[in-house]
Residue, then its C-alpha position, 0 to 999 in steps of 0.5 A: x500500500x502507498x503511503x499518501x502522505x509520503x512524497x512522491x518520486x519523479x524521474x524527469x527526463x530534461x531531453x539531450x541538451x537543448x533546454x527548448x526540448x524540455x517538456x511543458x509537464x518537465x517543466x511544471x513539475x519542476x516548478x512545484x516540487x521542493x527537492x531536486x535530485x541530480x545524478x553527481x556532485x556537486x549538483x549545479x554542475x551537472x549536464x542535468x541541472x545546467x540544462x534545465x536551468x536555463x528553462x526553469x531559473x527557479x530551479x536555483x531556489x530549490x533544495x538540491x540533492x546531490x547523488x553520487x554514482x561511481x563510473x564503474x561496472x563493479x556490481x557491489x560498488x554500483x548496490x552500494x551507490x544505487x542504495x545510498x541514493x534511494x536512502x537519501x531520497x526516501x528521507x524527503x518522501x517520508x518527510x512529505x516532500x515530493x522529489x525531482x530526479x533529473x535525467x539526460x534524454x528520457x528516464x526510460x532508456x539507458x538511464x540510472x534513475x530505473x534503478x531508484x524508481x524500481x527500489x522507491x517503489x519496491x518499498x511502497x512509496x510512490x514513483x512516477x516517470x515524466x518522458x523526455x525527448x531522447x537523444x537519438x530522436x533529437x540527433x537525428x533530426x539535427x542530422x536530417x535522418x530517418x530513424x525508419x520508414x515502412x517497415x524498416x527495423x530500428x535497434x537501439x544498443x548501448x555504448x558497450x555492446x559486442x562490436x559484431x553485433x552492430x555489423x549483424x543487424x539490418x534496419x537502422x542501429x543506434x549506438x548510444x555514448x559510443x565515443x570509446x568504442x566507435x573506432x571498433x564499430x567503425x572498423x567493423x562496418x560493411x561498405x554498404x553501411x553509412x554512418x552518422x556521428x552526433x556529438x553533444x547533441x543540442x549543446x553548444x559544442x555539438x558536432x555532426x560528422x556525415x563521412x568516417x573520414x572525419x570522424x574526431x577519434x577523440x569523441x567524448x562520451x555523449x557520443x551517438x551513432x546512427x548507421x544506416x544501409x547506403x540505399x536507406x538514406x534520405 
């Protein structure tokens, strides 16, 4: 049973970078909660909160909850981050006060906060998701691409997946925070294969690379791929 007087938990997703890309429900829940949970420390640093911000400026004013979560693959050190931070959250909810976890993209693909939202409500209390444009929409629009059209198939895979995998698929494959593995994938890809890479997405710095040839081998982390067959492009 879900306590009603405890707080609720709402996972936002701020979109990939353009703050314009934030949705009127973001928005306004932001506005009316009291806390906000950011994914790093200290919080007004965050990719997350430096986004939203620039929409929402009473973002400021609100109580900020700074959550640390380790750049690892060690499950008993991501436990221990994961249960840290479903503790801290759950103080405010038990308090009464409603909590905001901001989130890059949109909280239901590759992101971090599924893993509070499953804990908050394992435990009874309340825990909501609010969409957000995902990075891989937003890139390719800023790239003037077709996900899919008809009947063509689209795959989305994470950054660390088999570099074989990508070449084996048909249809259109996104890799999403690609930047260390690009060169892999590159190397892997069939002739008939055309690739895009969106860097940064809706941010300032963002870059967009149509030819391999070009491709910056030092691509950071927010690094997507969008690999298409030749014939398939627009």
């Amino acid at each position: 049973m879900i306590n009603k007087q405890r707080g609720t938990l709402y996972g936002i997703g701020v979109g990939p970078g353009d703050p314009e890309l934030m949705t009127l429900k973001a928005l306004n829940r932001i506005r009316e909660t009291e806390v906000v949970a950011l994914p790093g420390n200290p919080a007004e640093e965050t990719m997350a909160y430096r986004i939203a911000v620039q929409i929402c400026p009473e973002l400021s004013e609100k109580t900020l909850l700074s959550l640390d979560f380790p750049m690892t693959k060690d499950p008993v050190r991501l436990a221990e981050a994961h249960t840290s931070a479903a503790k801290a959250i759950t103080a405010h909810l038990d308090a009464g006060r409603d909590v905001a976890f901001l989130t890059l993209g949109d909280p239901t693909v590759y992101s971090t906060y599924l893993y509070l939202h499953k804990m908050i409500r394992d435990s009874g209390r309340e825990a909501v998701i609010i969409n957000g444009v995902p990075s891989f929409c937003a890139a390719a629009a800023e790239a003037g691409l077709s996900l899919a059209e008809n009947d063509e198939t689209i795959h989305i895979l994470p950054g660390n997946c088999d570099d074989g995998l990508v070449s084996s698929l048909s249809g259109t494959r996104v890799l999403m925070k690609s930047g260390k593995k690009l060169a892999a994938v590159l190397d892997q890809m069939d002739e008939q294969d055309s690739v895009c890479i969106v860097e940064n997405c809706g941010l300032p710095e963002q870059r967009i690379y149509y030819d391999r040839q070009q491709i910056d081998e030092r691509t950071g982390y927010f690094t997507l791929a969008i690999i298409k067959r030749k014939e398939e492009q627009l």
